[in-house]
N, C-alpha and C positions, 0 to 999 in steps of 0.2 A: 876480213869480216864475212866474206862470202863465205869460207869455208867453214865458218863457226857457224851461222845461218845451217848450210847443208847439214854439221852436223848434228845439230838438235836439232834438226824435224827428222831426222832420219831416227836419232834415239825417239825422240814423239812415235814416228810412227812405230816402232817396235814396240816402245810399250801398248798402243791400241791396240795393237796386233794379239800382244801377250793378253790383253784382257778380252778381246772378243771372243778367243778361245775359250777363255775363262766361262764368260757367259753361256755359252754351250751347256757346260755341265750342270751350271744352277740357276735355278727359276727363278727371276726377281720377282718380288711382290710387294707392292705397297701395305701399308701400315693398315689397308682395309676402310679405316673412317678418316683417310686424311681431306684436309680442306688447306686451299693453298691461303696464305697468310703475308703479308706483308713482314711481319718475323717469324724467323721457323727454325728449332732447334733438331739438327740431324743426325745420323749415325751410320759411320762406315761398317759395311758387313762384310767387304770383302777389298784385296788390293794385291798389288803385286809386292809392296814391302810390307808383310804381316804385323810390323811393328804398329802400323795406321788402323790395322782391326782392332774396331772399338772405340777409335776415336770419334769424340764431339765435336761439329761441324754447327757454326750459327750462323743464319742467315736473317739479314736485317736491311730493312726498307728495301725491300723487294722490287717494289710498286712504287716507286719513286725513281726520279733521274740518278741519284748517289746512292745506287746501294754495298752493301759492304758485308764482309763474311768475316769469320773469326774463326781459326783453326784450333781449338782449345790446343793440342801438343804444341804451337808456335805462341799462342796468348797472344796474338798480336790481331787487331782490327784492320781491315786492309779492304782500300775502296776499289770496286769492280767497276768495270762499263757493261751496258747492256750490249748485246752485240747481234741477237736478233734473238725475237719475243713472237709471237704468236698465241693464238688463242687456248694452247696446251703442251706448249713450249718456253723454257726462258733459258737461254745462252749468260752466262756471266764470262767475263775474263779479266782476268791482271795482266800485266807484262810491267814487272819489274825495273823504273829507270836506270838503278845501277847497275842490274847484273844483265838485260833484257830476258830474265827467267820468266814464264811465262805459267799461268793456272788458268784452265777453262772448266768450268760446270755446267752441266747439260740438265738440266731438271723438268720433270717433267709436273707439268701443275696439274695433272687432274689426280696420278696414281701416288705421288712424293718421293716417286723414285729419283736420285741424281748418281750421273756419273762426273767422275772430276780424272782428268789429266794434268800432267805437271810435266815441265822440263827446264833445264836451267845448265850452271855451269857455277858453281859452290863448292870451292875444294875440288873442283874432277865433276866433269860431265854428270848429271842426273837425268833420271826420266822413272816416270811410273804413272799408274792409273789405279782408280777405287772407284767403288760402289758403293750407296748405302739408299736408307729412306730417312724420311724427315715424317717430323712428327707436329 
């Protein structure tokens, strides 16, 4: 168990690594008139598997104890915990009971920019990160 542990934070950490780089080269920018929303329909603009550019990201009940996101590419509704919030800050995360795969979102509530990492173990080791804004 330990070693399955080490080794998805080690792929986690690689893929952050792979997108902080990323960030270097392109400016995020919010959507300009966003207002943060107890639901908020988003969109990746960038990732490390290009197949996830362009995908639709929802986020629902926000601002409530159970909130929950929807990955339109997975169609599947899937309950988050908060896991620290602050006054222009909100952490969401899963960690998956069957597989212990794990999704964290970082959003930020005043610009609507979020970043989301993933890692897990599905068929073979995964890891990756995106970007997008919410609208």
């Amino acid at each position: 168990m330990g070693d399955l542990l080490a080794t998805l934070s080690l792929v986690a950490v690689l893929a952050l690594v792979g997108c902080a780089g990323y960030r270097d080269d392109v400016e995020i920018e919010g959507p300009g008139s966003f207002f943060f929303a107890s639901n908020m329909h988003c969109e990746v603009i960038s990732a490390t598997d290009p197949d996830y550019i362009g995908e639709s990201v929802d986020f629902m009940d926000v601002d409530s104890e159970t909130p929950r996101v929807r990955f339109r590419g997975a169609g599947v509704r899937s309950p988050m915990k908060k896991t620290f919030e602050t006054e222009g800050l909100l952490v969401l995360q899963l960690v998956a009971s069957g597989s212990g795969s794990i999704d964290t979102v970082t959003l930020d509530k005043s610009k609507g920019i979020f970043v989301r990492t993933y890692s897990g173990d599905f068929l073979g080791l995964y890891a990756g990160a995106a970007h997008g804004v919410c609208r």
